[in-house]
Structure formats: structure tokens, C-alpha cells
C-alpha positions in Angstrom: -52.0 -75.9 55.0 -49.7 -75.1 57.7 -48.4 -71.2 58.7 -44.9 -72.3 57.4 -46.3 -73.3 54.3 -48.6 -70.4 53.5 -46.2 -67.8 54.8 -43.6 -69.6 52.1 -45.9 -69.5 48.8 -47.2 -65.9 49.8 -43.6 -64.6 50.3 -42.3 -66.5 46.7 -45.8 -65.1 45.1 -44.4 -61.7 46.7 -40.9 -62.0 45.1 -42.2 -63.1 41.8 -44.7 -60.2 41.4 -41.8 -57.8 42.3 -39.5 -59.1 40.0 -42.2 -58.9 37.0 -43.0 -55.2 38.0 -39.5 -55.0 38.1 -39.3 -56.2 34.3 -41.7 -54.2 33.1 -40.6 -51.0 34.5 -37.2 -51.9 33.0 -39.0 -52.2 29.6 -40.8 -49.1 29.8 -37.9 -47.4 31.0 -36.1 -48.4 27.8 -38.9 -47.9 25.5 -39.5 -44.2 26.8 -35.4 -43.4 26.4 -35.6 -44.9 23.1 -38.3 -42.3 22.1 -36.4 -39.8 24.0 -33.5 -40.1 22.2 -35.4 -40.4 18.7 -36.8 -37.1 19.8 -33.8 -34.9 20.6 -31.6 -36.4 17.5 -34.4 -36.2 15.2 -34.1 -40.0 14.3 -35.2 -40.4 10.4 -35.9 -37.0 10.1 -33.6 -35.5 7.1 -34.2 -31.7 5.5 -32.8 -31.3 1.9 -30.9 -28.0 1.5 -31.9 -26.0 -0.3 -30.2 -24.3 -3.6 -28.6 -20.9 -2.0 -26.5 -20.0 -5.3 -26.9 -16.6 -6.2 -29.3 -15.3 -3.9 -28.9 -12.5 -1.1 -28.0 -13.3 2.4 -30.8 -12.3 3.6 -33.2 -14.5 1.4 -31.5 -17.0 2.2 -31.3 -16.6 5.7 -35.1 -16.9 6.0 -35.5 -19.7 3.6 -32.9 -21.6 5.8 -34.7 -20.4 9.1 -38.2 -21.4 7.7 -36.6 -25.1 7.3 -35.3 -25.2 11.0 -31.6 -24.6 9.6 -29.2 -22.3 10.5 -26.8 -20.2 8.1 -23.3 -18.8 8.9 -20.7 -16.5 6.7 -17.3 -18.3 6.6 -16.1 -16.6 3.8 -16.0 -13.5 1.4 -15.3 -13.8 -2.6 -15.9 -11.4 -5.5 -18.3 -12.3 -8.9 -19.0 -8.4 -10.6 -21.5 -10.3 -11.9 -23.4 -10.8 -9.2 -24.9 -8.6 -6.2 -23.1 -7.7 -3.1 -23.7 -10.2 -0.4 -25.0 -12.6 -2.5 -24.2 -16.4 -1.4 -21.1 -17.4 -3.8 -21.0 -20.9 -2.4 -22.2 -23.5 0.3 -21.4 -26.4 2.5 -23.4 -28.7 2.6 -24.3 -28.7 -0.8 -27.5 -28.2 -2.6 -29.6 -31.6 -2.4 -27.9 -33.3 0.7 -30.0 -33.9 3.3 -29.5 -32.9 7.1 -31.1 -32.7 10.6 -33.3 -29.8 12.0 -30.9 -27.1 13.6 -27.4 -28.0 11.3 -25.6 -24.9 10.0 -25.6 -24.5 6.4 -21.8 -22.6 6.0 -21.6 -19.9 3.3 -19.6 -17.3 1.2 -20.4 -14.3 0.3 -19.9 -11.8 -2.4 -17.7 -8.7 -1.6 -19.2 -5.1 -2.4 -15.6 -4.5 -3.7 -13.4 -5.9 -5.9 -10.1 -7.2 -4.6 -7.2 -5.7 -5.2 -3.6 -7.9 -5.7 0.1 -6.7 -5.4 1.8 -6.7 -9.2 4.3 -8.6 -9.4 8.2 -7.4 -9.8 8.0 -7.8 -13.6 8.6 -3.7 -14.6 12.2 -4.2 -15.8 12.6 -7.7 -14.3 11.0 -9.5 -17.6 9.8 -10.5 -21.1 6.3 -10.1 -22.2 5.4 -13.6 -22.5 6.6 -13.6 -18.9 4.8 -10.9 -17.7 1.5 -11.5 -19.1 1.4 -15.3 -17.7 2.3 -14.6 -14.3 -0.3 -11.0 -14.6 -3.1 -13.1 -16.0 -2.2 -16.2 -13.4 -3.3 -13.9 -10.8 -6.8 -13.0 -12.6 -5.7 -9.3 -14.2 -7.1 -8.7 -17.7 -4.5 -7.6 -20.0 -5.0 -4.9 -22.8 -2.9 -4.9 -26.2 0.8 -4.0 -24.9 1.9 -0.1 -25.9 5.0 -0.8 -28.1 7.6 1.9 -26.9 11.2 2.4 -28.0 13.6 -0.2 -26.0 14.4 -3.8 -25.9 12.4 -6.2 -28.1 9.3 -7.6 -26.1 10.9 -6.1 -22.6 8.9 -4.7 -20.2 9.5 -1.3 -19.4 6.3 -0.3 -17.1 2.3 -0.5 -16.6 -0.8 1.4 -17.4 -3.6 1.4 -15.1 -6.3 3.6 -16.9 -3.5 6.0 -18.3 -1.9 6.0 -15.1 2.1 4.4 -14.7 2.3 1.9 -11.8 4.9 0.2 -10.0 5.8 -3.3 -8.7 4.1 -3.7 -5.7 1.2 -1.7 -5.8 -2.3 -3.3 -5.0 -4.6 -2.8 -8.0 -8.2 -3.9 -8.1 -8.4 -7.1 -9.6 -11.1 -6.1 -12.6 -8.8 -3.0 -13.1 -7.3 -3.8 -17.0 -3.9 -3.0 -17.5 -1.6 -2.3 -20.7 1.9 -3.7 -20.5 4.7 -0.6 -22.1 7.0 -3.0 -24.2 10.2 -2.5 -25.9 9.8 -2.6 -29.5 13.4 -3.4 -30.3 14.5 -0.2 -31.7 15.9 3.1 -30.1 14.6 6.5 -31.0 17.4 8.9 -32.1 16.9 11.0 -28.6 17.4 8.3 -26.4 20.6 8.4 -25.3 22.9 5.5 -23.2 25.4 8.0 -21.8 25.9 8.8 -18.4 24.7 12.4 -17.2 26.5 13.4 -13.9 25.1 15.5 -11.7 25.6 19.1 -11.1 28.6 19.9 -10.0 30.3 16.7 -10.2 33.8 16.8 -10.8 35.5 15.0 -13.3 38.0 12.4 -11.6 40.6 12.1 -14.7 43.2 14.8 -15.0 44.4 15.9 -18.0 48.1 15.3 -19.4 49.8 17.4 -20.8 52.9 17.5 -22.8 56.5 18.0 -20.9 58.0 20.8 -22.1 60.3 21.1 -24.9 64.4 22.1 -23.4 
């Protein structure tokens, strides 16, 4: 076999061994990113959430954290049946499943009821009126108190023996009692018009010209 010769199989022999170390470097390259990736996104692993309803925010919070989840308040609601900073509701939902480190979002129960403006229906409407828009915002309504006035018009609202106005905020579990006209007039009510102290009368009186 001449130099030539040997120099040309060793060199191709050379080229091919490089370019099959080549391959499989390639291979392993893809084969360790693949697991690397599987790794960091958690690939096929799923965590069911679990069922926060109605238990305290802290409770939770280590349940969640036990499970490699995380928890975060996003909003604040009122049940008086249930204790303060209690979870209300949740997103994701109980049953769905997730990867390790997503952030279960919940809400809370406030340590205070809420309180709501009334409405301008004192002297601005009828019973029926008043009680659906009242109840419409979540107040619970007592049997009206029947006064002397218009038939089923609203003159004014109790809170607790106490006369509010339209506008004020009220605590929404606060009840309320509705004063309604019960379409007659006491005999001291009166419709005329009491001036004020010291007002002067603008009409002068006429008398009689003189008889000649």
C-alpha cells in the first residue's frame, strides 16, 4: 500500500469517527435537555387541589404548602356564618389538577359585615318599591310600621329603633323596618303652612272707602 493511499483511508477513517462522535454527542445533548426540561416543568407531574371551602387561612396555607403549592388572598367577602378569615372561595377549583409551585388564588371572609348606602327611597317611593330595591342589595326587611300618611308611602327607616336617612351606610346584616303611610291622617296632622317667627304677612288688608 502506498503513503498516498494509507495517509487517504486513515484521514477518511479520521473524518468518519469524528462525525459519529459528533452524532452521538448530539444525541446525548438532546436526550439530557429533554430530561432537563421534563425536570424544571414538572413533565406529567399534576397535584389535585385540594377542597379549601370553609377552612381558616392559615390551615390552608400549610395544607397548600405541604403539597408544593402556593396560596394568595385576592379577595375579601362576608358569610356570618362562617369564621373570620375563613377561605370563601377558590381558583382553581377543588379537584383540578396543577403543577408543583402554581398559586391556588383565594377569598376570604371579612371580620365585619359590610355596610351599603340606602337608597333614596325615604319620600321618593311606594313600599313595594322600596322593599325590592332594599332587599336587591341583601338588607333584611322587618314588618313595615304603619304610620298616619299616604297609603303604602314611605315616610322613613328604622335601624334598631333608630331613624335613618338616604345615604347612610348601614351594615348589611343590620334589619331594618320600613315607616309606611297607612292612608289615613290623624286629626293633629295638619297641611297648613306655619311661617316663621316674625314673618310678615305680604297681603294688605282693604278696607272700605269712606262713606261722603
Amino acid at each position: 500500500m502506498k503513503a498516498k493511499e494509507f495517509l487517504g483511508k486513515l484521514f477518511r477513517n479520521y473524518i468518519v469517527r469524528h462525525l459519529i462522535a459528533m452524532v452521538f454527542v448530539v444525541i446525548l445533548l438532546c436526550i439530557g435537555i429533554g430530561f432537563g426540561l421534563d425536570y424544571y416543568t414538572h413533565h406529567g407531574e399534576a397535584i389535585p387541589v385540594p377542597d379549601l371551602k370553609g377552612q381558616s387561612y392559615d390551615k390552608a396555607y400549610r395544607l397548600l404548602e405541604a403539597k408544593g403549592l402556593k396560596i394568595e388572598v385576592t379577595d375579601s367577602g362576608y358569610n356570618k356564618q362562617l369564621p373570620a378569615n375563613s377561605i370563601l372561595a377558590q381558583t382553581p377549583t377543588f379537584g383540578q389538577k396543577v403543577k408543583q409551585g402554581h398559586v391556588i388564588y383565594v377569598t376570604v371572609n371579612s371580620p365585619h359585615s359590610p355596610t351599603f348606602a340606602i337608597p333614596d327611597i325615604v319620600d321618593n317611593s311606594s313600599l313595594r318599591e322600596a322593599e325590592a330595591r332594599l332587599t336587591a342589595i341583601g338588607f333584611r326587611l322587618t314588618p313595615p310600621l304603619m304610620i298616619s300618611g299616604e297609603k303604602d308611602w314611605v315616610y322613613g327607616i328604622l335601624c334598631r329603633g333608630r331613624r335613618i336617612a338616604n345615604g347612610d351606610r348601614i351594615a348589611i346584616d343590620e334589619p331594618l323596618t320600613l315607616m309606611v303611610g297607612r292612608g289615613t291622617l290623624d286629626d293633629t296632622d295638619s297641611l297648613e303652612y306655619v311661617g316663621q317667627p316674625g314673618e310678615m304677612d305680604e297681603f294688605e288688608e282693604v278696607k272700605e272707602p269712606p262713606v261722603n
